[in-house]
N, C-alpha and C positions, 0 to 999 in steps of 0.2 A: 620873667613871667612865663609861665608856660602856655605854651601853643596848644590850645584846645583844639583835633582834626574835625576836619568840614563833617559835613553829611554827606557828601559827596565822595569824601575821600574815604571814607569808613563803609558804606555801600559798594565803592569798587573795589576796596578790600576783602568783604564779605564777597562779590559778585565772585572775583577770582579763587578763594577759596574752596566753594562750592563746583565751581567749574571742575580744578583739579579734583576736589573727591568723586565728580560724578564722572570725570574720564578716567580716574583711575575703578572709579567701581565698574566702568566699559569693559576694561580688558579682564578685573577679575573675576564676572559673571560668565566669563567668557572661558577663560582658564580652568578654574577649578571644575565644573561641570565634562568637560572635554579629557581631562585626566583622571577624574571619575570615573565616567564611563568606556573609556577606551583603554585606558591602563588597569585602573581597580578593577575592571567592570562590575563597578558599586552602583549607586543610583544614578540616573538618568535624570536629566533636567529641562529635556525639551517636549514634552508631553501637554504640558499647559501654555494656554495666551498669557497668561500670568503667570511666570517661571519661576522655580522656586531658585534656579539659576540665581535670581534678584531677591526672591523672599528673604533666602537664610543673610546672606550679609548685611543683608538691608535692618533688618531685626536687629544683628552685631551690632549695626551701626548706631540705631535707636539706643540699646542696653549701654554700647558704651560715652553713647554723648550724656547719659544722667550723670555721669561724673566728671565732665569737663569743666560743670560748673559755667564762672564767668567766660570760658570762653567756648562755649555748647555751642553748636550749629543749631541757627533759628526755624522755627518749623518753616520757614520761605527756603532754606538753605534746605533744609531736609529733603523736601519737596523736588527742588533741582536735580538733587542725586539721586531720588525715584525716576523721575522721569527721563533723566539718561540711559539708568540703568536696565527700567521696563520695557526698552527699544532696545536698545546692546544687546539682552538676554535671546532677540530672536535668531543670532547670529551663529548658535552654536547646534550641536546636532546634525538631530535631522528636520532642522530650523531652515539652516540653510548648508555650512557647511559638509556635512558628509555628504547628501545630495552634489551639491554644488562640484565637490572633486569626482566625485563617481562622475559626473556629466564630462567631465573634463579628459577623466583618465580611461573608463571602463571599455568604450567604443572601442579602442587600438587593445587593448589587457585581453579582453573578452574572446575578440573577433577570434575563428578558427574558421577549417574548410568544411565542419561541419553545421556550422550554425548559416556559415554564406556570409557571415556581416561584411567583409572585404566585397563583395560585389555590389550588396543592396544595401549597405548604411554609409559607408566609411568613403565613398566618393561625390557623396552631397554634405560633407562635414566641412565648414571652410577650416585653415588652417589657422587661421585668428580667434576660434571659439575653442578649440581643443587641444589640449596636448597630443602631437601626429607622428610621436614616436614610439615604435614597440620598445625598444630599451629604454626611454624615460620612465613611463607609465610601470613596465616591469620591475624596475628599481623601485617605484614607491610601491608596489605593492609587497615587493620581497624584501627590499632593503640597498642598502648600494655598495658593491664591491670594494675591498679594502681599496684604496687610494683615489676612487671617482669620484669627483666633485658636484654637488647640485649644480642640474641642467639648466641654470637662469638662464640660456636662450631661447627655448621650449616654454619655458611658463611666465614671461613676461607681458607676452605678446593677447595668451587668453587672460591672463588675470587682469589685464590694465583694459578691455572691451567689456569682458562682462563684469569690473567692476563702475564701469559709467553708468552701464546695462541694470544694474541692480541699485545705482543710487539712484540712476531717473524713477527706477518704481517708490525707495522711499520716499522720494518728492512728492511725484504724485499722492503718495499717502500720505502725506506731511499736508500738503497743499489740500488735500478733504476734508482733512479733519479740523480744518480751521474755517472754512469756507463752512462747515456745518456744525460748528460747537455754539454758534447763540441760537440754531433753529432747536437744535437738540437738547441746550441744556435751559434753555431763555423760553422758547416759543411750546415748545414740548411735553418743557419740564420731567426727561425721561430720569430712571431711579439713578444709576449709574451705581452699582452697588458695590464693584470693585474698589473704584476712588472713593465712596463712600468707608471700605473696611481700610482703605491705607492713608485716608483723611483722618480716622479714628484712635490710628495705629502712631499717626505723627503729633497729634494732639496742635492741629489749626483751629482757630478760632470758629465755634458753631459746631465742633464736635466736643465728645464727653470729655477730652484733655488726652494730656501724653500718656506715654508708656508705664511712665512713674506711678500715676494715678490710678491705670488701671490696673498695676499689679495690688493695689491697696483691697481692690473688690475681692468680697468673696467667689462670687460667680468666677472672677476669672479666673481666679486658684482652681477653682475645683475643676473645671474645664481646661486648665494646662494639667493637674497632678492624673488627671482619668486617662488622656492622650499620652502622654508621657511613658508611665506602668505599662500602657499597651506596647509601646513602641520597644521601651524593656524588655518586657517579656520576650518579644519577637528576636532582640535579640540575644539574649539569652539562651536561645534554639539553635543557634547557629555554634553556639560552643559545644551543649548538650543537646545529640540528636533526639535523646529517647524526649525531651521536654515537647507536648505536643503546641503546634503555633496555634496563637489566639484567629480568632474566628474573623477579627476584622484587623486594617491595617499592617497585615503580614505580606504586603505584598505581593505575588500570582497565589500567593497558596489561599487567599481568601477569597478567588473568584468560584462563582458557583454556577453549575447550568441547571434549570428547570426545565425538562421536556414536556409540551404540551399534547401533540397529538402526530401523528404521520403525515408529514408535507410542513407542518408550521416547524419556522425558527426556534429553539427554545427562547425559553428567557432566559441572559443574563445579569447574574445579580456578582457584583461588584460594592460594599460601600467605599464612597469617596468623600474622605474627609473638607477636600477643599470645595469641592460640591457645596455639602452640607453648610461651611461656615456660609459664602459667598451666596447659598441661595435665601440667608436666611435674612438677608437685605431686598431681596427681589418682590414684586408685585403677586398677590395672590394669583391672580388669574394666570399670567405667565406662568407659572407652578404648575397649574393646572392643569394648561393646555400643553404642556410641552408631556409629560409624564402622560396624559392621555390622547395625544397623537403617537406618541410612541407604543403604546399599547396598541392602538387601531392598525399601525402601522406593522406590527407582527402578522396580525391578524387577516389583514389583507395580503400579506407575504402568503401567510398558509395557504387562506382560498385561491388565491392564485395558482400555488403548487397545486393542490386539486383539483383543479377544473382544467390542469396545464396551459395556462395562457403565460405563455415567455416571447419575452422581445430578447432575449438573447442572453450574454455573460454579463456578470458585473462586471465594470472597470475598477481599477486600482486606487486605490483612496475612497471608491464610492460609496455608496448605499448596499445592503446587503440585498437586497433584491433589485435589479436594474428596471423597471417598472415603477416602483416607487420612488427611486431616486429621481425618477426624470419626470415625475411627476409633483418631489419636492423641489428642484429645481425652478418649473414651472411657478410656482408659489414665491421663491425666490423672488422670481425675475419682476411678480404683481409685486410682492413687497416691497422692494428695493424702490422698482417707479412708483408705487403709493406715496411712499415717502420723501421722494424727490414733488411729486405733484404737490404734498399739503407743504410743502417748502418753496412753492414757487415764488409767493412775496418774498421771501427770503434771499430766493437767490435772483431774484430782480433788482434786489436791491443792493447785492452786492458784486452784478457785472456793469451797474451803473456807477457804482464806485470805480470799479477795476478801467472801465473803460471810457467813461466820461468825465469822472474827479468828481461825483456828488457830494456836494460839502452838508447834507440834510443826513447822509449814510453816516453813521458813529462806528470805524472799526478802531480805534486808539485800545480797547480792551483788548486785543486780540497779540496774538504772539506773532503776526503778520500784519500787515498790512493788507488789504483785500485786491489790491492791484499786484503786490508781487504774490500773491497766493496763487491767483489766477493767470497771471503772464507763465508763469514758474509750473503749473499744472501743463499750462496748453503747451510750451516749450518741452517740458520732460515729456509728455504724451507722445509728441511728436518725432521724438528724438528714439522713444521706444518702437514706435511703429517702421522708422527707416530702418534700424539697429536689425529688427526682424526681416526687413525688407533686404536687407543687405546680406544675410546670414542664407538667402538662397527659400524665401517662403512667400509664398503668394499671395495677394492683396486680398480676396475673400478670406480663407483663412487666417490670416493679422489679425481682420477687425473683429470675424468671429470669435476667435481667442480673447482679443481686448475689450471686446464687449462680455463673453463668458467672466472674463476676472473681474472687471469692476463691479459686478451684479456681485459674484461672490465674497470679494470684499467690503464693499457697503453691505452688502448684507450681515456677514457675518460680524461686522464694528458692530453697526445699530442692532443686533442681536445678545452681543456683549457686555453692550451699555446698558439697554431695557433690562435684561434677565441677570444677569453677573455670571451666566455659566463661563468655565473656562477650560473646562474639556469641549470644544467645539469641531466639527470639521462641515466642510460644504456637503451636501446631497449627491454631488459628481463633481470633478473637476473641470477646468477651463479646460486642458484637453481632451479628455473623452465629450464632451459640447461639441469642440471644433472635430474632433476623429468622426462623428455618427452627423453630423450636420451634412458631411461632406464626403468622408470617409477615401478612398484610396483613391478612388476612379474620378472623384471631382479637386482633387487638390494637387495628386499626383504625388512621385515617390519623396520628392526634393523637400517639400511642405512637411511633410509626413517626417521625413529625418528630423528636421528644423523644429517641429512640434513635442518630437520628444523628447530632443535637448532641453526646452522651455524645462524639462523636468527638473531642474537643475535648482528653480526654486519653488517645485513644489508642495516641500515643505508638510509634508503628511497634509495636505488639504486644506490646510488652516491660516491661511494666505500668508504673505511673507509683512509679518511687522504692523499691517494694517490695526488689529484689534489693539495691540497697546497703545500705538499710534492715538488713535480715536481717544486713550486717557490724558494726552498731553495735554491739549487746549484745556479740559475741565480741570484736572491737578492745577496747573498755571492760573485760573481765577482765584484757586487760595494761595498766589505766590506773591510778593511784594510787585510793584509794578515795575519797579528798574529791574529787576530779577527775571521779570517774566521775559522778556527783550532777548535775554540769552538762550533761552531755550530753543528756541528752533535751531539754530546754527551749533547748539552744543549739543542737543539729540545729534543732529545730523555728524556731529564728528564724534559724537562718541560711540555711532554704530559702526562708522568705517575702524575705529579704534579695534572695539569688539569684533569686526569681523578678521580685523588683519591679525588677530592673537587668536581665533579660534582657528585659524586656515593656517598660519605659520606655525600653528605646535602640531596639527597633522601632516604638515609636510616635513618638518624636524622629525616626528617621529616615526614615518612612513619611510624616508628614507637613511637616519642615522641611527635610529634607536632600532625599532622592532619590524618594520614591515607593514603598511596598514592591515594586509590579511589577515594579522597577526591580531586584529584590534578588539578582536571579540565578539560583533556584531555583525549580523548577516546582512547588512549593507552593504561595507567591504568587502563581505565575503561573493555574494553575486548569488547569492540564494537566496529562493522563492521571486517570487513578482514584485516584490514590495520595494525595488531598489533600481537604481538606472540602469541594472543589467537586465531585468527582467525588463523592465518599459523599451530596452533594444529589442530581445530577442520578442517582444508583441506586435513592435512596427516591422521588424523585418520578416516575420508572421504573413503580416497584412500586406505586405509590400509581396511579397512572395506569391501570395496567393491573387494577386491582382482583382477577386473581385468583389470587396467591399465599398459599397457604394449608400446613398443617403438610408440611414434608419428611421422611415415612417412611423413605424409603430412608436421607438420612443420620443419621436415629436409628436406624435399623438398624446402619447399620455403626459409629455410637458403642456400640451395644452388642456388637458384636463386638470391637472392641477393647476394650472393660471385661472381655466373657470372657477376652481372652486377657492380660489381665497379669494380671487374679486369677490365670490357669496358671500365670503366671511368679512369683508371691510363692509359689505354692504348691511348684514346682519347688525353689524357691531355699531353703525351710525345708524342703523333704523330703528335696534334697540335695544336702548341703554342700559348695561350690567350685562348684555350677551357675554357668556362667562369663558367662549374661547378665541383665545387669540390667535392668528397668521402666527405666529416667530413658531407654534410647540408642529405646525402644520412641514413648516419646510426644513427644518435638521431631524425631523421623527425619524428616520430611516438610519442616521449614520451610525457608526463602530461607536463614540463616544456615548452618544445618547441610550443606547442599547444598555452598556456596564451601568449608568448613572440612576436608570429610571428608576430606581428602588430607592436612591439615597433623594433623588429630588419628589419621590412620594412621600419619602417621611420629612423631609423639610418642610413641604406643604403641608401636614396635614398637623404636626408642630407649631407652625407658626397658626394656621387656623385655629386649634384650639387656644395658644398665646391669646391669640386678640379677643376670639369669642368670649376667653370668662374671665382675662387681665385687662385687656383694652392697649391702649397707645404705652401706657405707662409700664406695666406689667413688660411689655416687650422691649422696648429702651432699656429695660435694667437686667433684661436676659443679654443685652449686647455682648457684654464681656464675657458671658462660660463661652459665646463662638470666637471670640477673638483670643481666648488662653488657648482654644482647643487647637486655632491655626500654630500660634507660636512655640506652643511645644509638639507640632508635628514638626516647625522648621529646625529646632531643637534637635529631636529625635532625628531626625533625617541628616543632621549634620555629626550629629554625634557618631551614627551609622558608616558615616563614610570614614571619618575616623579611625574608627573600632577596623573597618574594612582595608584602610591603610597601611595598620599597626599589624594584624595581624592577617588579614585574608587576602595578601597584595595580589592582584591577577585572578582572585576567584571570589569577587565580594558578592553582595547580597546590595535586592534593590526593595528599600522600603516604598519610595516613591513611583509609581509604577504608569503604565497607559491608563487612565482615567480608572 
């Protein structure tokens, strides 16, 4: 007779399967993007919180499990190898890696007798955080001498600190997002429109069904066949010059500038495809208010220029006017504690769990437990704050810093969630916060080096990992409950995966293949400001100059914008339908939102006529022309790289571009 297997035994078979797809989809979101862009230099894939790094395989993966048939991966299994993958993907770029080696290498590459770094950087650099040799660092950037072996003495010793260094922060983010996925998704009820489009896309129970189903709709044909042709076209152009590029989705060649007047910003118009799908799940009002604080937030840039009231330069990664930014910051900071405030039963009730064993608290849903969330929080915290403390930085500045980043990472998750945007960046960084909090004279030179290393994951502004993070816990309520178990612990090794395949094929091909200088990107190369070469030669600037001391003015205008969104929570609970939200108040300023504002005005104003003359119904069955339109950009965008493999090797084209 034959042996019928348990339920048991066929769930940990399934557990294990899904495991291996979602660490192996780790390293290849990781891969294929970093030899993309550095070798082809084809598309780039680190510009979004939702990477298409993850989209395009992820899509492969959907298209080719329809034909697995009986032994398909279950949409609980599907799910698992999203939410690996949606973490992994932050690990490559200028995610983390390229930052992350610039921090490591550039200090000793850079330094000369003209810039001084040998006096006023490079002797508050411990030797455990950096690579501290001019011939190591030289070889990866030039290549390595016929017979010289990798320096694995030299980079041992940084990789194995700041990788603790970097897993305590995904903990902590690990550990947020669980500690606030029932306030958020339970008590809230926010849109979450991302998991919402990749709930859709996996076909879980309470959405429209699989991938299968929705290639059946018409809407979704016509919204892949319209995206598609475009993306053709585009390339197309790249064979024949004289063919001129389509007006949108051609990558830089479809940005536009509108000038408005003498002192104002122009407008940048940008559309952005993934914008438009992703906004077209989001809350009217957030639509709203984000595309009209951005507007305001031009506006008050101009009259500014006009009247010349400046608080000085903008920082890197910032706000395009430093005045607004620290005054969307400000907004931030009410935000972030707004939200912790109307979450207070919540999180009373789950440090009563963590710390007393409340058998009345219900966390069994959760992909933690609420005691090791919060032991495993305050543990990584603490372990990040000595790490800093250790590394030669001073206890005001730490907390400054550490309190600058959590504001900017809860903010920008719960920003994420509520809105689906996914071009996002913060209003200012945690260190330009901590630099004008304190500035040279109150922290002194040692901090000051220490603070710009931090650079190392900062990631174009858009926190390290935090926003996809934030989707784990909600994907996992549509994952089987034995399935869900696995997710934290395989997130977490499938980013150390991800990260050890995007850092070990830059340092493979930095020092055997071509040279990182060589990589095509002014990252490596140490031009302009935008890179850890520029963030040296700004501290060694200030350090130089010795007299940069607290920035009043823009702690002034952080607290004018903390008044004004206090007005705005207050407005909004005083009365009901106030049509603008805080979230479009505190990002109105940054680089992404600037390109986008044009495409998140016509998604608004789409979806408002949708509902005004279809209703609920009408809109539900337009789902699918924006979910063909994402799939055949991921389509087009992979096929691109392709095309750029075959035949443009070293000189591709990027369809996929900065927001």
């Amino acid at each position: 007779m034959k042996k019928v297997p348990s339920k048991t035994t066929v769930l940990s078979k399934v557990t294990r399967r899904s495991l291996v797809i979602g660490l192996v989809m780790a390293a290849w979101v990781n891969f294929w993007p970093v030899y993309a862009s550095l070798v082809l230099h084809s598309t780039r894939a680190d510009h979004a919180h939702l990477s298409v790094a993850l989209l395009i395989p992820y899509l492969f993966l959907l298209v080719g499990n329809l034909f697995l048939k009986g032994r398909s991966l279950s949409p609980s299994e599907l799910l698992v190898v999203c939410c690996i993958g949606i973490v992994a993907a932050c690990m490559q770029g200028e995610w983390l890696s390229n930052y992350f080696l610039e921090a490591l290498t550039m200090p000793h590459y850079f330094a000369s007798a003209e810039n001084r770094w040998g006096e006023l950087l490079l002797p508050h650099l411990p030797g455990w955080a950096v690579v501290n040799d001019r011939a190591a660092v030289t070889h990866f950037y030039e290549g390595l001498p016929p017979g010289e072996g990798f320096p694995w003495r030299l980079w041992i010793a940084p990789l194995f600190w700041w990788g603790t260094f970097l897993g305590a922060i995904l903990g902590v983010n690990l550990c947020l997002s669980v500690i606030l996925r029932k306030q958020w998704m339970a008590h809230e009820r926010l849109a979450f429109p991302v998991a919402r489009a990749l709930l859709e896309l996996t076909g879980v129970s309470g959405t429209h069904g699989t991938l299968s189903s929705l290639v059946r709709s018409r809407f979704f044909l016509v919204g892949f066949a319209v995206t598609f042709l475009i993306i053709c076209w585009f390339m197309v152009t790249w064979f024949y010059v004289a063919v001129p590029p389509p007006p949108i989705l051609s990558g830089n060649f479809a940005s536009k500038l509108l000038p408005l007047a003498r002192g104002f910003p122009p407008f940048q118009f940008r559309f952005s495809l993934l914008t438009l799908v992703f906004g077209y799940f989001t809350n009217l009002e957030v639509l709203f208010s984000i595309w009209f604080f951005s507007v305001l937030a031009i506006v008050q840039a101009g009259v500014f220029n006009r009247i010349g009231l400046e608080v000085g330069n903008v920082d890197p990664w910032g706000s395009f006017h430093a005045a607004v930014g620290w005054q969307s910051f400000g907004g931030m900071i009410v935000f972030v504690g707004w939200g912790l405030w109307i979450a207070r039963s919540h999180l009373r009730d789950v440090f009563r769990k963590a710390f007393w064993g409340d058998d009345r608290v219900d966390d069994t849903e959760e992909l933690m437990s609420y005691r090791t969330s919060v032991w495993m929080m305050l543990g990584c915290s603490v372990y990040l704050l000595l790490w800093l403390k250790s590394a030669g930085m001073a206890w005001g500045p730490i907390l400054a810093f550490y309190f600058a980043t959590l504001v900017l990472y809860l903010g920008l998750a719960r920003i994420m969630v509520e809105s689906g945007l996914i071009f996002l960046r913060g209003p200012i960084t945690a260190q330009a916060f901590t630099w004008h909090l304190f500035g040279v004279l109150g922290m002194g030179p040692g901090s000051a080096v220490i603070l710009t290393l931090t650079n190392a994951f900062a990631c174009d502004a858009k926190t390290f990992a935090m926003t996809p993070m934030a989707h784990v816990p909600r994907l996992g309520m549509a994952i089987n409950h034995r399935l869900r178990k696995v997710l934290a612990p395989g997130v977490m090794l499938g980013a150390l995966i991800g990260a050890a395949t995007a850092v070990g094929f830059i340092l493979y091909y930095g020092y055997y293949v071509m040279g990182s200088y060589n990589f095509g990107t002014v990252s490596f190369r140490g031009i302009g400001a935008l890179n850890l070469a520029g963030f040296n030669q700004l501290a060694a600037g200030r350090i130089q100059a010795g007299t940069m001391g607290t920035s009043w003015d823009r702690i002034g205008f952080l607290g004018i914008g903390a008044a004004f969104t206090g007005l705005l929570f207050f407005l909004r609970y005083r009365f009901p339908g106030f049509p603008l939200h805080p979230i479009g108040f505190t990002i109105s300023a940054s680089a992404p939102l600037r390109n986008t504002t044009l495409t998140i005005f016509l998604v608004w104003a789409l979806k408002t006529i949708v509902l005004r003359l279809g209703g609920l119904e009408r809109y539900r069955r337009l789902t699918p022309l924006f979910l063909g339109m994402m799939v055949a950009y991921m389509a087009g965008t992979a096929i691109g790289v392709v095309v750029d493999w075959i035949w443009f090797h070293g000189q591709g084209h990027m369809i996929h571009v900065a927001w």
